[in-house]
MIZA-455166 format. One record per atom (N, C-alpha, C): residue number from 1; residue in three letters; atom name; y, z, x. Coordinates in steps of 0.1 Angstrom, whole numbers, plus 5000, padded with zeros to 4 digits. Layout:
BEGIN
NUM / ala / CA / Y / Z / X
...
***
This chain:
BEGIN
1 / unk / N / 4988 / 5000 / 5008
1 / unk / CA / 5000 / 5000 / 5000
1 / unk / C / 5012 / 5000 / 5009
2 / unk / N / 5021 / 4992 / 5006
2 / unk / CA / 5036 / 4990 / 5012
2 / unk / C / 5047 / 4996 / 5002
3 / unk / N / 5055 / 5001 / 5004
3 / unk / CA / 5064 / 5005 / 4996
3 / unk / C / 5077 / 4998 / 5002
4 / unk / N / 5084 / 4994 / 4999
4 / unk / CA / 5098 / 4987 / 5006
4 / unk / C / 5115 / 4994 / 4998
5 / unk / N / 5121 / 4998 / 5004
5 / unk / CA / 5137 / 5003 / 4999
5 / unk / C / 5142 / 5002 / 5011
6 / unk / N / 5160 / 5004 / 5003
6 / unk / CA / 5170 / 4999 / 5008
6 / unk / C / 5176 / 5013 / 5009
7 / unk / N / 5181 / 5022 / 5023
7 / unk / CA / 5187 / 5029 / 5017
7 / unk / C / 5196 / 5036 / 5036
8 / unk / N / 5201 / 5047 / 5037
8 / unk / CA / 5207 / 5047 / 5049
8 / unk / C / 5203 / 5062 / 5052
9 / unk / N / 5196 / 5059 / 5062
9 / unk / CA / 5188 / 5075 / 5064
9 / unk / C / 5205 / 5088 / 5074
10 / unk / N / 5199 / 5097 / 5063
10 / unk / CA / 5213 / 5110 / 5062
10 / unk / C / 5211 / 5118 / 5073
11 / unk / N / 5199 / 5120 / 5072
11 / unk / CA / 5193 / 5136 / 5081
11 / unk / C / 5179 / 5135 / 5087
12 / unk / N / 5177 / 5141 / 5097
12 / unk / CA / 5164 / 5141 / 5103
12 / unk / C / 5155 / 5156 / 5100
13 / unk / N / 5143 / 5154 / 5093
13 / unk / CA / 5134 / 5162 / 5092
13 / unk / C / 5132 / 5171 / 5107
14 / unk / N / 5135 / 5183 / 5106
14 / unk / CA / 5130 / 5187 / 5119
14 / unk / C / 5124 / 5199 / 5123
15 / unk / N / 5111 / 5201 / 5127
15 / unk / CA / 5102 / 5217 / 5123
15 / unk / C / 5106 / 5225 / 5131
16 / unk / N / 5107 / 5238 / 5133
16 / unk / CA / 5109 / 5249 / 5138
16 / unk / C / 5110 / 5249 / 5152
17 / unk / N / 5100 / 5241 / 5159
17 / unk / CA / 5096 / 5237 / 5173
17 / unk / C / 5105 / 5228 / 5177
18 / unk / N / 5115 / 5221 / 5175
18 / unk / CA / 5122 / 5211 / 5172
18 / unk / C / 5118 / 5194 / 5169
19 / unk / N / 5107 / 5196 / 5170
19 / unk / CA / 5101 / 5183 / 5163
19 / unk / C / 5104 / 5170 / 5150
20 / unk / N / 5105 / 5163 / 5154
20 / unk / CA / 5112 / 5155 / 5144
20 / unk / C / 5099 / 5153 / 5133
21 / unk / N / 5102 / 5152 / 5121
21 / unk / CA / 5088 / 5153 / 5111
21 / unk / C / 5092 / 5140 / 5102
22 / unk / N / 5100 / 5133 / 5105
22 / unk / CA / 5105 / 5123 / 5094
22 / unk / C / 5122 / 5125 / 5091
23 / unk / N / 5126 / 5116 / 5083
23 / unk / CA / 5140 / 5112 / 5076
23 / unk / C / 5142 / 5118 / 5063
24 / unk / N / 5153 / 5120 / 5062
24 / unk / CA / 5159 / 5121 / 5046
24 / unk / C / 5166 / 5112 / 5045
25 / unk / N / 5163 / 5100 / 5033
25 / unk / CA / 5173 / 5092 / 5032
25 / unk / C / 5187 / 5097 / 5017
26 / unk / N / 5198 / 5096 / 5022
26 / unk / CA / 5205 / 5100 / 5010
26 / unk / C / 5202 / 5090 / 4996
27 / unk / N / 5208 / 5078 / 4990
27 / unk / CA / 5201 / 5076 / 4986
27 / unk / C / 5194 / 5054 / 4980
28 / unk / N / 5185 / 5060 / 4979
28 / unk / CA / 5176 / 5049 / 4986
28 / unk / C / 5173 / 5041 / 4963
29 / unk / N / 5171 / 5027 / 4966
29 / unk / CA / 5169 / 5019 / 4956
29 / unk / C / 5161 / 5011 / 4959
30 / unk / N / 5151 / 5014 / 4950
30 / unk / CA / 5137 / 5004 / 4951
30 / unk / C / 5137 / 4995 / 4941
31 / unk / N / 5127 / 4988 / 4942
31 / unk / CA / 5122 / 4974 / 4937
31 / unk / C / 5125 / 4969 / 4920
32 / unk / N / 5126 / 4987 / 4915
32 / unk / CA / 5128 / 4986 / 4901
32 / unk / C / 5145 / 4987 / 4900
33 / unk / N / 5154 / 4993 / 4910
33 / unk / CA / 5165 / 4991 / 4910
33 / unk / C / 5170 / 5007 / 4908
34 / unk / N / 5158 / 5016 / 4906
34 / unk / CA / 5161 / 5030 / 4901
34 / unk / C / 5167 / 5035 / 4920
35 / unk / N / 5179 / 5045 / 4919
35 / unk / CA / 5185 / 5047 / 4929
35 / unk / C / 5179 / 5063 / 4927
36 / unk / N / 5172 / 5070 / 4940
36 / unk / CA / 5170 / 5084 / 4943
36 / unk / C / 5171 / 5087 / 4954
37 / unk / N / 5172 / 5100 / 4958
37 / unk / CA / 5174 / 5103 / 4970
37 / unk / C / 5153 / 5103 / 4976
38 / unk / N / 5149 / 5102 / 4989
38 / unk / CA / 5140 / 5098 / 4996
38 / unk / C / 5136 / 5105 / 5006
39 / unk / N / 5125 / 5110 / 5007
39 / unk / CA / 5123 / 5117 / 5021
39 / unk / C / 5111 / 5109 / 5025
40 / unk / N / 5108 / 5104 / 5039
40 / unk / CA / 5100 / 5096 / 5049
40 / unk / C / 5094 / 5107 / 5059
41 / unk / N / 5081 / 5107 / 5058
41 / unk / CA / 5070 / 5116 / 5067
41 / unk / C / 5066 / 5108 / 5077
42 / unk / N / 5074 / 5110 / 5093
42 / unk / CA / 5069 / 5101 / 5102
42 / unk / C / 5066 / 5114 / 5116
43 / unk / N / 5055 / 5108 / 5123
43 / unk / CA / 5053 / 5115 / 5136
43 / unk / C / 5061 / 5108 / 5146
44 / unk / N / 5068 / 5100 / 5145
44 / unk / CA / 5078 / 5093 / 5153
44 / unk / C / 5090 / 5084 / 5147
45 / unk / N / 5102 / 5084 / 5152
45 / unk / CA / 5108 / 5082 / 5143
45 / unk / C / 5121 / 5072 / 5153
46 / unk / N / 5125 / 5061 / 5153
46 / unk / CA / 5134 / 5050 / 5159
46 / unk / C / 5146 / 5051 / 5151
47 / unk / N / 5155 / 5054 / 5159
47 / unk / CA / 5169 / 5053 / 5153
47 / unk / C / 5179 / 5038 / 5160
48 / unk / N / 5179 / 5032 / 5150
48 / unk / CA / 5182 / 5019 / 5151
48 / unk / C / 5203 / 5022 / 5146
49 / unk / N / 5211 / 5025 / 5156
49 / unk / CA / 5222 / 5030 / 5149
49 / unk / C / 5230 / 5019 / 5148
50 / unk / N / 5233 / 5012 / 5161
50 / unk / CA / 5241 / 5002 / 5160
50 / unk / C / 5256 / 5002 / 5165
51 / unk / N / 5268 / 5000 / 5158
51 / unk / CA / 5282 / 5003 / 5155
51 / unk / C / 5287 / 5009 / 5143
52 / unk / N / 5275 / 5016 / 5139
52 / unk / CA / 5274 / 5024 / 5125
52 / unk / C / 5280 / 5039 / 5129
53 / unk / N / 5271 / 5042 / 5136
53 / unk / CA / 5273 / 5060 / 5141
53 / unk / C / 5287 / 5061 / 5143
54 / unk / N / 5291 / 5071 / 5130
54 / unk / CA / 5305 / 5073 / 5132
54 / unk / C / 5316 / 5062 / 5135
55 / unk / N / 5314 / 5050 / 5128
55 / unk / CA / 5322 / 5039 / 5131
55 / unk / C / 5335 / 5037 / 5123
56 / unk / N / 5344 / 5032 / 5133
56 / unk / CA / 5359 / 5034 / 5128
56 / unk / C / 5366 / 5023 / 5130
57 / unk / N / 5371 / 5014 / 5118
57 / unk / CA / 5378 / 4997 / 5120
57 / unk / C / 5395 / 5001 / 5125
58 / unk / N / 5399 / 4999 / 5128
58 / unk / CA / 5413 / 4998 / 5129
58 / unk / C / 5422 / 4985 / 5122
59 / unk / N / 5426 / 4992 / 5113
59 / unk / CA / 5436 / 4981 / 5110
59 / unk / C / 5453 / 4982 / 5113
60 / unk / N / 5459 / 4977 / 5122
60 / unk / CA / 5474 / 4981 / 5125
60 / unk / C / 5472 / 4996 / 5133
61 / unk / N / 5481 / 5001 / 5127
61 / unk / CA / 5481 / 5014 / 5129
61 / unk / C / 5472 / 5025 / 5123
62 / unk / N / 5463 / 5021 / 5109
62 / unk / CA / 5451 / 5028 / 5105
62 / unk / C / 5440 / 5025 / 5110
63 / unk / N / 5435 / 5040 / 5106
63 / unk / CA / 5421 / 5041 / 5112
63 / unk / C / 5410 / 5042 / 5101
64 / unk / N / 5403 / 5034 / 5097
64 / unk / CA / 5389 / 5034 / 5090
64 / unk / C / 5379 / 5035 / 5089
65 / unk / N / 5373 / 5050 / 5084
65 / unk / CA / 5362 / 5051 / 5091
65 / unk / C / 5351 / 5042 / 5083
66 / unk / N / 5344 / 5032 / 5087
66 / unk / CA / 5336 / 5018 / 5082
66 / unk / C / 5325 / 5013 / 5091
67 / unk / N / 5318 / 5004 / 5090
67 / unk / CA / 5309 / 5001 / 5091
67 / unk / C / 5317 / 4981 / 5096
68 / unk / N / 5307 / 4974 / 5096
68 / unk / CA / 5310 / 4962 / 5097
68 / unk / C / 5314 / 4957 / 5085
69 / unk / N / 5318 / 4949 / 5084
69 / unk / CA / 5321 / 4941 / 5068
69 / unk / C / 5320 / 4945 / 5056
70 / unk / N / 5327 / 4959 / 5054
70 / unk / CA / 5328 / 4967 / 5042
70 / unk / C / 5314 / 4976 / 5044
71 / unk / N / 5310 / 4976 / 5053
71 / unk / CA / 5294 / 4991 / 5052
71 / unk / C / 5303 / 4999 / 5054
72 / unk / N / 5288 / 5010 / 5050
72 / unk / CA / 5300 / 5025 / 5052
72 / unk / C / 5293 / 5030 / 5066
73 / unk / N / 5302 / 5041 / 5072
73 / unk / CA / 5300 / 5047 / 5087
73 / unk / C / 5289 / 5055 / 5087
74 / unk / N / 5284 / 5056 / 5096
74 / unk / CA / 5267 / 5069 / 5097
74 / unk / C / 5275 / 5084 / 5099
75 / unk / N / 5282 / 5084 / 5095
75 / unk / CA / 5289 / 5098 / 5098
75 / unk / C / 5280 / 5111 / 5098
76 / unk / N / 5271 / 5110 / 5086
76 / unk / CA / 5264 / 5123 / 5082
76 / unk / C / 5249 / 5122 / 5090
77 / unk / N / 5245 / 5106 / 5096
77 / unk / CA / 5239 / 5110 / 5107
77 / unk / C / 5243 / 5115 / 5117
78 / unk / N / 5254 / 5111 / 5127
78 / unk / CA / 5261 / 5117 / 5136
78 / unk / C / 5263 / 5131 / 5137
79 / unk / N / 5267 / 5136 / 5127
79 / unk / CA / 5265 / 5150 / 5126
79 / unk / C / 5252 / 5156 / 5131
80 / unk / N / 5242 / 5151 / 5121
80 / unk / CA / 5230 / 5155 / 5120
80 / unk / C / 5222 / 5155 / 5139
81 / unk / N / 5226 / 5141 / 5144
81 / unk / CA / 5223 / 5136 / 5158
81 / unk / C / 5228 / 5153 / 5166
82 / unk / N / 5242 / 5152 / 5164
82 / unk / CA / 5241 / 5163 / 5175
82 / unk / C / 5240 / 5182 / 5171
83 / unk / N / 5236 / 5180 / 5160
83 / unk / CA / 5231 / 5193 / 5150
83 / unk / C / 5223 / 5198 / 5157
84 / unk / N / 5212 / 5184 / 5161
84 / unk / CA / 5198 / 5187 / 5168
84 / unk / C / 5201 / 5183 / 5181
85 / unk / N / 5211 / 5183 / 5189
85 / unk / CA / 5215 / 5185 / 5204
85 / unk / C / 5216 / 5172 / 5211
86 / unk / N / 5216 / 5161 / 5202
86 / unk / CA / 5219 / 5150 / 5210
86 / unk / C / 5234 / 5149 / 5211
87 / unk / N / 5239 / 5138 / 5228
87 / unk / CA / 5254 / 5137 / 5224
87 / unk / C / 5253 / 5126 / 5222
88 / unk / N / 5266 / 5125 / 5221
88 / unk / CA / 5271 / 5113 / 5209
88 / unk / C / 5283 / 5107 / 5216
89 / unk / N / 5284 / 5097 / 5216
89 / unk / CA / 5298 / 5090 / 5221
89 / unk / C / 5305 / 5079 / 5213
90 / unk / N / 5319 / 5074 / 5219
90 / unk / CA / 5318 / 5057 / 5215
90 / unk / C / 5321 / 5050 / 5224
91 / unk / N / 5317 / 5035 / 5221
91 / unk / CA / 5324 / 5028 / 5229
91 / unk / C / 5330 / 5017 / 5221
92 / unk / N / 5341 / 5010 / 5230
92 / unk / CA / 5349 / 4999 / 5221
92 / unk / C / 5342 / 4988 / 5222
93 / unk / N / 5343 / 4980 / 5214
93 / unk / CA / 5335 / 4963 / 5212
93 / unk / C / 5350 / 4957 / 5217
94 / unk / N / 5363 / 4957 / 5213
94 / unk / CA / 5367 / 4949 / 5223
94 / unk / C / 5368 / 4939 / 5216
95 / unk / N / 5366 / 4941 / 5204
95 / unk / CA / 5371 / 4927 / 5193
95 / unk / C / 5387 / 4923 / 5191
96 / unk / N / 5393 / 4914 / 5196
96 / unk / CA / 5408 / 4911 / 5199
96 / unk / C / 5409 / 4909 / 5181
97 / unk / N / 5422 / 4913 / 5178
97 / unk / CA / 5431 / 4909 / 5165
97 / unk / C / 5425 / 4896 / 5160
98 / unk / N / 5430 / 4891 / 5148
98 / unk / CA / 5425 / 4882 / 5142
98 / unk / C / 5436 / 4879 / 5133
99 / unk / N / 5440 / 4865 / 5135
99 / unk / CA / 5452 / 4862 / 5124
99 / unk / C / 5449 / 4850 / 5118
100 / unk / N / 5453 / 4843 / 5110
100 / unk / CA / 5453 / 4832 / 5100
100 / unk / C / 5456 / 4817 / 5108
101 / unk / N / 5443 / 4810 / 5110
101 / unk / CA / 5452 / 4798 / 5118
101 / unk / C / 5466 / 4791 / 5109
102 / unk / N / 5460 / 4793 / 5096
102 / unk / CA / 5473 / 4784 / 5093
102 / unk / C / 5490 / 4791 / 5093
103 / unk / N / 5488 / 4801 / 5098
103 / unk / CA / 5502 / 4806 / 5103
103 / unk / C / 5510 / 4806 / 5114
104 / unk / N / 5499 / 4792 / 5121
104 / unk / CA / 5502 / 4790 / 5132
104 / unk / C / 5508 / 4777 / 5137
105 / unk / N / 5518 / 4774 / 5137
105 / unk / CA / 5525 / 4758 / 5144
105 / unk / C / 5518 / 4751 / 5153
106 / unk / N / 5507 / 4747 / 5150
106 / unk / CA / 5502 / 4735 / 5162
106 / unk / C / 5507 / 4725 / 5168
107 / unk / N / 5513 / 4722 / 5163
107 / unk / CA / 5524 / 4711 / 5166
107 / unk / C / 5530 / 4708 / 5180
108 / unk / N / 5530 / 4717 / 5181
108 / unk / CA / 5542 / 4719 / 5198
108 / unk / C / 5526 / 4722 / 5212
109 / unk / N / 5517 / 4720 / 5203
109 / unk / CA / 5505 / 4727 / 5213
109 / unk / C / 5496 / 4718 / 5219
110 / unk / N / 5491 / 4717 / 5231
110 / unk / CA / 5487 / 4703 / 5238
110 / unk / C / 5471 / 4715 / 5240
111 / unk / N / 5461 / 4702 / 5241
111 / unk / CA / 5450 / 4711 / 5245
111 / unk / C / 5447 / 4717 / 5262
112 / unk / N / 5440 / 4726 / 5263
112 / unk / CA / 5440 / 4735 / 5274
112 / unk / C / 5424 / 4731 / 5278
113 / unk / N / 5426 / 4726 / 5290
113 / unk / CA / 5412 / 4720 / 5297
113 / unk / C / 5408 / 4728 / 5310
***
């Protein structure tokens, strides 16, 4: 049996010993569309974070805490990450501004070889 859902894991299951025992996902929608919260029983467990953990867009002078293209940020894993003694950083991607070509006068502009 396979079970498949969509959902963004919150918290890490973790036993006494510090052992990781599985995920809590906050909350997860399956195949029928019904949305619940989810707990996953794993003896090993891969955290796939990404530019999620704690991720923050900048727009101008605001700060966003986001995800890529409207996701939301892992914030409440991040917590959880260093709850259980991991650290945690960022680093920049280094993605330059982005403006509208057509705001731009080509006209005057020769190509660059």
């Amino acid at each position: 049996n396979l079970e498949i859902a969509l959902g963004s894991v919150e918290d890490l299951d973790v036993c006494e010993q510090g052992r990781v025992r599985g995920v809590k996902v906050g909350a997860v929608t399956d195949s029928e569309g019904s949305t619940k919260p989810w707990h996953v029983r794993a003896e090993r467990v891969v955290i796939t974070t990404g530019t999620f953990l704690r991720g923050v867009i900048h727009c101008g002078t605001e700060r966003v805490a986001a995800g890529r293209a409207g996701d939301e940020a892992a914030t409440v894993l991040a917590d959880t990450l260093r709850r259980v003694g991991f650290k945690t950083g960022r680093l920049k991607t280094g993605t330059p501004p982005r403006i509208r070509a057509s705001s731009i006068d080509t006209s005057a502009l020769g190509v660059q070889k």
